[in-house]
MOPAC internal coordinates of N, CA, C and O (Angstrom, degrees):
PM7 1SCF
backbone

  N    0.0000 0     0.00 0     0.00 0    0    0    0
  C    1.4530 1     0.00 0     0.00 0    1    0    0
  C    1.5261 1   109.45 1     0.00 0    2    1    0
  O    1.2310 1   130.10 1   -41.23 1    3    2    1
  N    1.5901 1    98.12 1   138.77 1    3    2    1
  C    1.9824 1    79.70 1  -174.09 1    5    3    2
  C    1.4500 1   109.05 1   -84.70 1    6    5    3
  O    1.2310 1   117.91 1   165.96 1    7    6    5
  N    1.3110 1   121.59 1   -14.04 1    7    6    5
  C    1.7223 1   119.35 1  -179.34 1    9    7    6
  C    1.2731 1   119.76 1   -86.79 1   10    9    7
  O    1.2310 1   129.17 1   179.92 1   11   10    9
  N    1.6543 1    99.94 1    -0.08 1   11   10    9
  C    1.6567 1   104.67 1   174.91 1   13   11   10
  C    1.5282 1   123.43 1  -101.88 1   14   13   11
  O    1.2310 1   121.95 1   -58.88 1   15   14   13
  N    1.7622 1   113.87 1   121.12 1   15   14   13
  C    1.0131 1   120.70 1   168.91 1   17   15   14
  C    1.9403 1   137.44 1     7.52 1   18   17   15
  O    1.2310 1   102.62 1  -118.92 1   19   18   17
  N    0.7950 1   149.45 1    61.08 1   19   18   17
  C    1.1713 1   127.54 1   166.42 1   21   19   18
  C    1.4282 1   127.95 1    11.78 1   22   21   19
  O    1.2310 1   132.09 1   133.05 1   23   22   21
  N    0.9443 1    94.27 1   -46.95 1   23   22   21
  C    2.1770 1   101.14 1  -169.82 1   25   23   22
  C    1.8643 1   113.20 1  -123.24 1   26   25   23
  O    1.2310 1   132.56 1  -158.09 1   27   26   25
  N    1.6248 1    93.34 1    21.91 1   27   26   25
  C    1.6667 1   107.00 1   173.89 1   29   27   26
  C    1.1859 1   111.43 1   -50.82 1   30   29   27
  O    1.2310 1   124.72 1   124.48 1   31   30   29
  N    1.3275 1   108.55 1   -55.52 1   31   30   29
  C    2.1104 1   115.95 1  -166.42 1   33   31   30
  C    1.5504 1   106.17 1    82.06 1   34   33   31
  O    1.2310 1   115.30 1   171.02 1   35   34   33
  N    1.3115 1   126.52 1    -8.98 1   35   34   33
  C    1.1163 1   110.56 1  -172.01 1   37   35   34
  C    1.2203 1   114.15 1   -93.81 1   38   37   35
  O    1.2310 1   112.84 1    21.30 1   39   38   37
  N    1.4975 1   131.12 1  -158.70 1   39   38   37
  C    1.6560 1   138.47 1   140.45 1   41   39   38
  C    1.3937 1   110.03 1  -125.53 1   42   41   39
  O    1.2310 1   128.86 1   -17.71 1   43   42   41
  N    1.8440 1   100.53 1   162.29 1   43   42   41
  C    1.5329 1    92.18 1   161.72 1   45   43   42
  C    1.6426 1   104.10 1  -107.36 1   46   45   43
  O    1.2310 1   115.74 1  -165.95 1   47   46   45
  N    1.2623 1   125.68 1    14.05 1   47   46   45
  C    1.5157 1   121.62 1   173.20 1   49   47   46
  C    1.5260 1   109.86 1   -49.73 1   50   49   47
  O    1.2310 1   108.60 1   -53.13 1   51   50   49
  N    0.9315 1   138.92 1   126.87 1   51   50   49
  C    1.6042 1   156.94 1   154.78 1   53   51   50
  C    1.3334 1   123.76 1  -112.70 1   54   53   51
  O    1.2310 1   122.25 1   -80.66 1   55   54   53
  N    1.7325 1   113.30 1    99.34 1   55   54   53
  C    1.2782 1   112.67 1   155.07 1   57   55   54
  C    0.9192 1   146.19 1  -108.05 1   58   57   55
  O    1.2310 1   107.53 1    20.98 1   59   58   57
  N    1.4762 1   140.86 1  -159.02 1   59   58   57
  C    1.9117 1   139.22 1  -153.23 1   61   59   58
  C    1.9959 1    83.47 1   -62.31 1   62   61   59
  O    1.2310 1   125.09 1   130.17 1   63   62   61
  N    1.6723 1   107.84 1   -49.83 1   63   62   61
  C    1.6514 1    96.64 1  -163.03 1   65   63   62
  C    1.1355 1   112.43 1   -53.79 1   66   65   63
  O    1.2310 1   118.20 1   141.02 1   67   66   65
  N    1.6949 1   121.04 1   -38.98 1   67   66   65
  C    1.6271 1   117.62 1   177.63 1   69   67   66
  C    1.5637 1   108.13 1   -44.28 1   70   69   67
  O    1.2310 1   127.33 1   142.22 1   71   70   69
  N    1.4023 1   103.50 1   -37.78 1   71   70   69
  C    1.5231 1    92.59 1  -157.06 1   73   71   70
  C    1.8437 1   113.09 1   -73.62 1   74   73   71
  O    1.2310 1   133.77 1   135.56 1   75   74   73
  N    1.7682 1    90.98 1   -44.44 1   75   74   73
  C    1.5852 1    95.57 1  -170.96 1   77   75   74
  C    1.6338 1   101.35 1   -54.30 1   78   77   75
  O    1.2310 1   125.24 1   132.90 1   79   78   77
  N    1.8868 1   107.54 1   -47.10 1   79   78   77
  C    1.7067 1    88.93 1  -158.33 1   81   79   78
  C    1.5745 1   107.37 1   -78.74 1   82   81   79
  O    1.2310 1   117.13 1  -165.81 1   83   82   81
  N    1.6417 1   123.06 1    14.19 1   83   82   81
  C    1.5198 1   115.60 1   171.37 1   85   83   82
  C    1.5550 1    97.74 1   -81.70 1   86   85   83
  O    1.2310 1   117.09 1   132.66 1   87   86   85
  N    1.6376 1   123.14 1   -47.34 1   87   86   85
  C    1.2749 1   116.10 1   159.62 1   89   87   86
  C    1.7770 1   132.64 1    -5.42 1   90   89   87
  O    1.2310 1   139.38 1    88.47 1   91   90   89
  N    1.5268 1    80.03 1   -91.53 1   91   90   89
  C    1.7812 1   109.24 1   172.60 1   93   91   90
  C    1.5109 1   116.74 1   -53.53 1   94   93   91
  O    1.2310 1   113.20 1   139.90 1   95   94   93
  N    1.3385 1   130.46 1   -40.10 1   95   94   93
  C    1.5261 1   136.34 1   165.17 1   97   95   94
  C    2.0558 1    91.07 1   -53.88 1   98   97   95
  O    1.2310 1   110.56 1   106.33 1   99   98   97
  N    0.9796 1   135.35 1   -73.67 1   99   98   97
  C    1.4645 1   147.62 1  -146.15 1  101   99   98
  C    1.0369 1    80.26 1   -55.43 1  102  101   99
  O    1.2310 1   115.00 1   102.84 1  103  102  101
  N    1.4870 1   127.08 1   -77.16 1  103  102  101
  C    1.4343 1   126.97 1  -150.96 1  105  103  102
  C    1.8703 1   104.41 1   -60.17 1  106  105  103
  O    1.2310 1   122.57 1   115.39 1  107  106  105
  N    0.7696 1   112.69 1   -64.61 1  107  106  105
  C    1.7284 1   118.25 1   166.49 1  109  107  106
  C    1.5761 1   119.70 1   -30.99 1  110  109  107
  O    1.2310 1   118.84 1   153.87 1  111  110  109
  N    1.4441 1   119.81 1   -26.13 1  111  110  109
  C    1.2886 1   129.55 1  -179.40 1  113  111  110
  C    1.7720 1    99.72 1   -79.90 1  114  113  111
  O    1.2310 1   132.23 1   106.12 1  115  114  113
  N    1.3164 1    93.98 1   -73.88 1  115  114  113
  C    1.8636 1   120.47 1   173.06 1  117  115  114
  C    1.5824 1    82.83 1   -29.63 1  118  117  115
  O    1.2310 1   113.90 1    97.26 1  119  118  117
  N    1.6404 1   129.16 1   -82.74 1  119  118  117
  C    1.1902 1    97.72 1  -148.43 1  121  119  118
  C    1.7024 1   137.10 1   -79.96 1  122  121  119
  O    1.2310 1   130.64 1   172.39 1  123  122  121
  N    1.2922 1    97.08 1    -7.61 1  123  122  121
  C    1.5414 1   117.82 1   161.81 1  125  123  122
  C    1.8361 1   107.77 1   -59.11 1  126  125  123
  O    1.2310 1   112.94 1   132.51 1  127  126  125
  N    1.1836 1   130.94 1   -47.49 1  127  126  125
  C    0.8575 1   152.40 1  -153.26 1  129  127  126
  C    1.6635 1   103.93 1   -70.73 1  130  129  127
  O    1.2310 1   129.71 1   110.71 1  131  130  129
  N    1.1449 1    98.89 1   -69.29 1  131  130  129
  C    2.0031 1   140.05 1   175.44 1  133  131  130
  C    1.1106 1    92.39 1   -63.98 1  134  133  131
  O    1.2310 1   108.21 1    89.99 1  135  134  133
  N    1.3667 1   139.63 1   -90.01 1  135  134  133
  C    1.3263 1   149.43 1  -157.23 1  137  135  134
  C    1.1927 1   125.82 1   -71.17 1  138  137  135
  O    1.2310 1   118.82 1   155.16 1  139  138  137
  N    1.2175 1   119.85 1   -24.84 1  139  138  137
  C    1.7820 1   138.08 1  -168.62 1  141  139  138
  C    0.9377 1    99.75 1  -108.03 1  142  141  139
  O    1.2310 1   115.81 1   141.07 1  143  142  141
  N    1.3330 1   125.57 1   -38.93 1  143  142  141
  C    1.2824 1   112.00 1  -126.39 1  145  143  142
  C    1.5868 1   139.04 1    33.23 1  146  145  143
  O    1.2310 1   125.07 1  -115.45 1  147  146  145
  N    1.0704 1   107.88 1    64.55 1  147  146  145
  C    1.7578 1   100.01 1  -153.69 1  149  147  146
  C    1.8875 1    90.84 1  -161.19 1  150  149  147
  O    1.2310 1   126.06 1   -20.64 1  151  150  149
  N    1.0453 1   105.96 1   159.36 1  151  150  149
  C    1.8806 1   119.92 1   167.38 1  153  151  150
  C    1.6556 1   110.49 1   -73.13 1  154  153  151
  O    1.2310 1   118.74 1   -31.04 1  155  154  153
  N    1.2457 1   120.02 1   148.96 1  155  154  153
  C    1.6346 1   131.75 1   173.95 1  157  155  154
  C    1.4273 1    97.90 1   -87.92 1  158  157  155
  O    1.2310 1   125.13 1   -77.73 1  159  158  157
  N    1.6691 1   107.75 1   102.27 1  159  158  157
  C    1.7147 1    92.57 1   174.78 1  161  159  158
  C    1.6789 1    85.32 1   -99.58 1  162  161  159
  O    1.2310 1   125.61 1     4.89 1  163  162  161
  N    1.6522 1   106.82 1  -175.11 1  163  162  161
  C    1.5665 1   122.69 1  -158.45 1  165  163  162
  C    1.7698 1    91.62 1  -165.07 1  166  165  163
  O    1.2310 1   130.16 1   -50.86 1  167  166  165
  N    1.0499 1    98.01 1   129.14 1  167  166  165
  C    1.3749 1    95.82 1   178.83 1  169  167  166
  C    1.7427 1   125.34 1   -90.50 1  170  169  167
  O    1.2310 1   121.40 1   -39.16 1  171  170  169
  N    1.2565 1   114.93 1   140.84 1  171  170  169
  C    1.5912 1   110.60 1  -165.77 1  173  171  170
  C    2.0331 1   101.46 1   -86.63 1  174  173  171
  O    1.2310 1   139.35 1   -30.25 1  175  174  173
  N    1.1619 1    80.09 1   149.75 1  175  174  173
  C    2.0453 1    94.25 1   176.38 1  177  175  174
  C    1.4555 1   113.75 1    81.74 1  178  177  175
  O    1.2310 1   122.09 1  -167.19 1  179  178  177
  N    1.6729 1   113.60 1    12.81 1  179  178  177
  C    1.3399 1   104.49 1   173.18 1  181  179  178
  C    1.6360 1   100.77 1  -103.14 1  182  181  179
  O    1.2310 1   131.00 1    -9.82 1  183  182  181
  N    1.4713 1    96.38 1   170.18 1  183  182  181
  C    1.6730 1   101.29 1   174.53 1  185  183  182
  C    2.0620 1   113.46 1   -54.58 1  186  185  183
  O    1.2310 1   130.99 1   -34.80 1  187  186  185
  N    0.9955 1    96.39 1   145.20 1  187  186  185
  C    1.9890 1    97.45 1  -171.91 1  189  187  186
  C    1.5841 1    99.81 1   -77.01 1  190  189  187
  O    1.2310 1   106.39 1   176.38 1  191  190  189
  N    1.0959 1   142.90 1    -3.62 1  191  190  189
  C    1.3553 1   137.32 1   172.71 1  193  191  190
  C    1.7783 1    86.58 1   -98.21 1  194  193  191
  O    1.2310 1   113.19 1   154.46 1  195  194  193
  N    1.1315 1   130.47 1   -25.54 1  195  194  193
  C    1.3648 1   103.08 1  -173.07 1  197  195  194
  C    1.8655 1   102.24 1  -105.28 1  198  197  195
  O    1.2310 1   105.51 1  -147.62 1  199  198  197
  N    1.1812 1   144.46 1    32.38 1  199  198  197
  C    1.0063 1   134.09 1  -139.62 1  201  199  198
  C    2.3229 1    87.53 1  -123.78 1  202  201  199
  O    1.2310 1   131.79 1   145.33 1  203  202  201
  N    1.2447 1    94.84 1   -34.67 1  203  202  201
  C    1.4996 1    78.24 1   176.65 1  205  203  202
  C    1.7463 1   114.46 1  -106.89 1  206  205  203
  O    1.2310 1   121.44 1  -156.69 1  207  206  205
  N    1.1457 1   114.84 1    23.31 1  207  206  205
  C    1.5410 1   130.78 1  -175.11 1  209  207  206
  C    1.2166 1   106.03 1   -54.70 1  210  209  207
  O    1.2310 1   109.17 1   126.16 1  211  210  209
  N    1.8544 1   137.90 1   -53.84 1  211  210  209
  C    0.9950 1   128.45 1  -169.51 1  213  211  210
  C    1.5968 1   108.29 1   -74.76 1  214  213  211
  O    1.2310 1   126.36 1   149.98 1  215  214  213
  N    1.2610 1   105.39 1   -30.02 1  215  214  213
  C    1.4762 1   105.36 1  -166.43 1  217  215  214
  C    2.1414 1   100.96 1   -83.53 1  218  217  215
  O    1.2310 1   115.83 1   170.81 1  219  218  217
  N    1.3794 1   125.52 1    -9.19 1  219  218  217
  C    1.1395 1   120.47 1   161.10 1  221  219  218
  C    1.4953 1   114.85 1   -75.45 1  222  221  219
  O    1.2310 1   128.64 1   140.72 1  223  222  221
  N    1.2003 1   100.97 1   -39.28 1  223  222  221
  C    1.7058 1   117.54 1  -171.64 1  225  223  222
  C    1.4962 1    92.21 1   -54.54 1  226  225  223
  O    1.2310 1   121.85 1   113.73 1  227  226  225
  N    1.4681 1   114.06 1   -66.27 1  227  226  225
  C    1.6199 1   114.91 1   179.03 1  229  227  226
  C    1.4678 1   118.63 1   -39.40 1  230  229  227
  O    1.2310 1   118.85 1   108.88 1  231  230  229
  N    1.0173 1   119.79 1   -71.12 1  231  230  229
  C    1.0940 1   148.18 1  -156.46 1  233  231  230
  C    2.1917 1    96.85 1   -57.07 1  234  233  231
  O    1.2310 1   126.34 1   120.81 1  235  234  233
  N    1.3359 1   105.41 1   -59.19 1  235  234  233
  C    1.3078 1   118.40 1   150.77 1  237  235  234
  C    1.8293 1   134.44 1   -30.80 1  238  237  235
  O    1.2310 1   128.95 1   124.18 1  239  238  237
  N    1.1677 1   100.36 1   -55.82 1  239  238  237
  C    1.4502 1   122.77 1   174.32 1  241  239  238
  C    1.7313 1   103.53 1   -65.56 1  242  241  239
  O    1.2310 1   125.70 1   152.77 1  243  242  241
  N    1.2485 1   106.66 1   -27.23 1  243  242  241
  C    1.6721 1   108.12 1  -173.94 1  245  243  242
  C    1.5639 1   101.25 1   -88.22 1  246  245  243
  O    1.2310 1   119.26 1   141.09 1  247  246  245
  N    1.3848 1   119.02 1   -38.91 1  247  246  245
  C    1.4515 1   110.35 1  -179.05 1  249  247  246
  C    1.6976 1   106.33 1   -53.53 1  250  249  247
  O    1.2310 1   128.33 1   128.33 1  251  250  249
  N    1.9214 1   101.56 1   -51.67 1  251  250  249
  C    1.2060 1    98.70 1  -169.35 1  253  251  250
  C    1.6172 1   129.52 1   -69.75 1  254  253  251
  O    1.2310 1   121.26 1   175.67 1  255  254  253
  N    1.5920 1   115.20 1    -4.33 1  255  254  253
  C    0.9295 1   109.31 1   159.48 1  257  255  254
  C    1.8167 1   125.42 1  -105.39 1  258  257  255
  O    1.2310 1   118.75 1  -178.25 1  259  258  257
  N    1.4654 1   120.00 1     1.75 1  259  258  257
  C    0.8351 1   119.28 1   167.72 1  261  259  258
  C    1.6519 1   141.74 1  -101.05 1  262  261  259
  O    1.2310 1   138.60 1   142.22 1  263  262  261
  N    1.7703 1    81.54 1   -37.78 1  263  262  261
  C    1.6766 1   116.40 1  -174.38 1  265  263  262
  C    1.5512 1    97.82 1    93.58 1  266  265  263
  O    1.2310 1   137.04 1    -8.74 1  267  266  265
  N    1.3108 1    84.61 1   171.26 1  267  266  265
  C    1.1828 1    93.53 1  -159.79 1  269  267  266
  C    1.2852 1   101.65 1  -109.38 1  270  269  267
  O    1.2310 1   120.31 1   -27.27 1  271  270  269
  N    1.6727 1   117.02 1   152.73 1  271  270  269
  C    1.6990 1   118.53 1  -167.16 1  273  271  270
  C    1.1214 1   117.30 1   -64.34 1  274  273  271
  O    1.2310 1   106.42 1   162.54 1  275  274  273
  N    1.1132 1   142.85 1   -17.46 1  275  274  273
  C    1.3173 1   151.27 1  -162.30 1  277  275  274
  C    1.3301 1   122.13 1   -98.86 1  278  277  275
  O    1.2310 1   123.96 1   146.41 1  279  278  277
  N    1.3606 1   110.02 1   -33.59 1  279  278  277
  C    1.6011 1   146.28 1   178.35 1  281  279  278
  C    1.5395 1    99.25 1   -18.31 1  282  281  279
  O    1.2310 1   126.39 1   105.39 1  283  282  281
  N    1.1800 1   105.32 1   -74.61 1  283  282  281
  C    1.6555 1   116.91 1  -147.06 1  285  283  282
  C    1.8685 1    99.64 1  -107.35 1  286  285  283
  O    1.2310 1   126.82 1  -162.29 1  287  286  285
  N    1.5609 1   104.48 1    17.71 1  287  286  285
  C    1.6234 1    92.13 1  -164.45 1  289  287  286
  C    1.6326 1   106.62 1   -77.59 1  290  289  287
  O    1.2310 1   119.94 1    -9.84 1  291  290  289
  N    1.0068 1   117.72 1   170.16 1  291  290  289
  C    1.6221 1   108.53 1   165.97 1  293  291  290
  C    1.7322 1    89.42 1  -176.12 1  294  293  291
  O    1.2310 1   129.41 1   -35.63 1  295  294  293
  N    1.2218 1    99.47 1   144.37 1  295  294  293
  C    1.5377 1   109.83 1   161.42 1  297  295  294
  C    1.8332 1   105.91 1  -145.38 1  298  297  295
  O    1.2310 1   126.52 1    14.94 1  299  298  297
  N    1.4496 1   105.06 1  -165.06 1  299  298  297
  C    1.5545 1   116.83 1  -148.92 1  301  299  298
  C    2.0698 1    81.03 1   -81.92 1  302  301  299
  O    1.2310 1   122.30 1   158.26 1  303  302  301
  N    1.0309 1   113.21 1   -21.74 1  303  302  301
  C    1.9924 1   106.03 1  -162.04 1  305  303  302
  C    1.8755 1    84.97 1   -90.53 1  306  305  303
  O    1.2310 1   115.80 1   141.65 1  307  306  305
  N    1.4479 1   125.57 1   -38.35 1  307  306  305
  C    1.7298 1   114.08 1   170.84 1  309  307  306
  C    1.0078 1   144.30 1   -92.05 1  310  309  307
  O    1.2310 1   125.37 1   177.15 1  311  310  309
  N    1.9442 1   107.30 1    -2.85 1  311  310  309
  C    1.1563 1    98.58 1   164.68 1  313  311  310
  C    1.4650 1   101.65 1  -150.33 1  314  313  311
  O    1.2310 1   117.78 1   -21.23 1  315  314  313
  N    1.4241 1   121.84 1   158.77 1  315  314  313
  C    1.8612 1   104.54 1  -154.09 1  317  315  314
  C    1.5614 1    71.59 1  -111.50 1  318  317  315
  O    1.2310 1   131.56 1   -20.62 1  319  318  317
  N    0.9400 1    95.30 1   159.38 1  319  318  317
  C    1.8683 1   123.31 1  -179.86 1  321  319  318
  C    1.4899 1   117.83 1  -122.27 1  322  321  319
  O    1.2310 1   112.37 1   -90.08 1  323  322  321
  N    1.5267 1   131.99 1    89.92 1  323  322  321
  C    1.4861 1   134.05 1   164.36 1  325  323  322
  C    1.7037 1   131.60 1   -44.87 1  326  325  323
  O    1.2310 1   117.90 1   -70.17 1  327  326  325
  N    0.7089 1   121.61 1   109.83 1  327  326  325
  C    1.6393 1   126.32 1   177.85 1  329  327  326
  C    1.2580 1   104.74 1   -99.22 1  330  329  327
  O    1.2310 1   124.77 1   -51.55 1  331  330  329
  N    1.8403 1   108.44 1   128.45 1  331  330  329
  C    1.7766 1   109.90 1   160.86 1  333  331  330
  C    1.8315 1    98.76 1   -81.99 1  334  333  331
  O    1.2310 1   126.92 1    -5.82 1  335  334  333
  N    1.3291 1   104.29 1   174.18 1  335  334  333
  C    1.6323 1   121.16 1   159.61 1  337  335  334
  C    0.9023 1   121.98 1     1.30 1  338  337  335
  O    1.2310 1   123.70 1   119.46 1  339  338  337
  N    1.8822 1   110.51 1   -60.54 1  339  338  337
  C    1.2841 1   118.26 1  -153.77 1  341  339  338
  C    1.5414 1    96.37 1   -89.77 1  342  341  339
  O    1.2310 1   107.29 1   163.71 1  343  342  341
  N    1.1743 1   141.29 1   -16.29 1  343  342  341
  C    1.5973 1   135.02 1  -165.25 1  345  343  342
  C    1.6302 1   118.78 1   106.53 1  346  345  343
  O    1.2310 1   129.80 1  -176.15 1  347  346  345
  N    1.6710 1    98.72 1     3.85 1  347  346  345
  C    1.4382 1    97.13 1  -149.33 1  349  347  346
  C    1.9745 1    76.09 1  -101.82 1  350  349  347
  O    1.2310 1   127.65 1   -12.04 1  351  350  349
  N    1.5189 1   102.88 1   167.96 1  351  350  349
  C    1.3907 1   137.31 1  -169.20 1  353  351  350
  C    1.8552 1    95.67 1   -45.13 1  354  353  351
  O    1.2310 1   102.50 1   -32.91 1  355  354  353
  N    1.2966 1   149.65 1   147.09 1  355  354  353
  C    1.2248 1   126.93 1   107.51 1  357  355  354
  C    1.6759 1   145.24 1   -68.52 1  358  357  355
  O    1.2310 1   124.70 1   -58.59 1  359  358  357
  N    1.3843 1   108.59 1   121.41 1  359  358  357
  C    1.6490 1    87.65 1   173.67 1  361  359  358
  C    1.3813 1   109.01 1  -103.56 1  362  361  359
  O    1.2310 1   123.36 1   -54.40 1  363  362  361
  N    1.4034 1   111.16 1   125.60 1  363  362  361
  C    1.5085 1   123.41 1  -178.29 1  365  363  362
  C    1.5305 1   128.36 1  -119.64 1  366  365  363
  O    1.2310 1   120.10 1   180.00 1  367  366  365

């Protein structure tokens, strides 16, 4: 890059992995955050694929015993709803 530093160390390359694990970090924050109420700690000196494992495992274990918030949502803008004559539901 020509506006970048000499002695930056960084890049500006960004790929699909930047994107998914900025994803997966967010959601993991949100739900510590929301759900815990509490901070996402991560432990230092383990391998980086294994570093948010307990906190997925958690985080996991809560869907499976709760479900997940989103699960069952629906409103009139996500899901369109058919009416016969009478006012009553269509199932189609």
């Amino acid at each position: 890059m020509e506006n970048q530093p000499p002695d930056w160390g960084f890049t500006f390359d960004l790929r699909a992995e930047h994107i998914w694990d900025s994803i997966s970090h967010l959601a993991l924050l949100e739900h510590f955050q929301q759900e815990n109420h509490s901070v996402l700690v991560v432990p230092h000196g383990s391998e980086h694929k294994d570093r948010l494992a307990d906190a997925i495992r958690e985080r996991n274990k809560l869907f499976a015993e709760k479900g997940q918030p989103e699960w069952a949502h629906y409103c009139e803008k996500c899901v369109r709803f058919f009416y016969d004559d009478n006012g009553k539901p269509e199932c189609k």
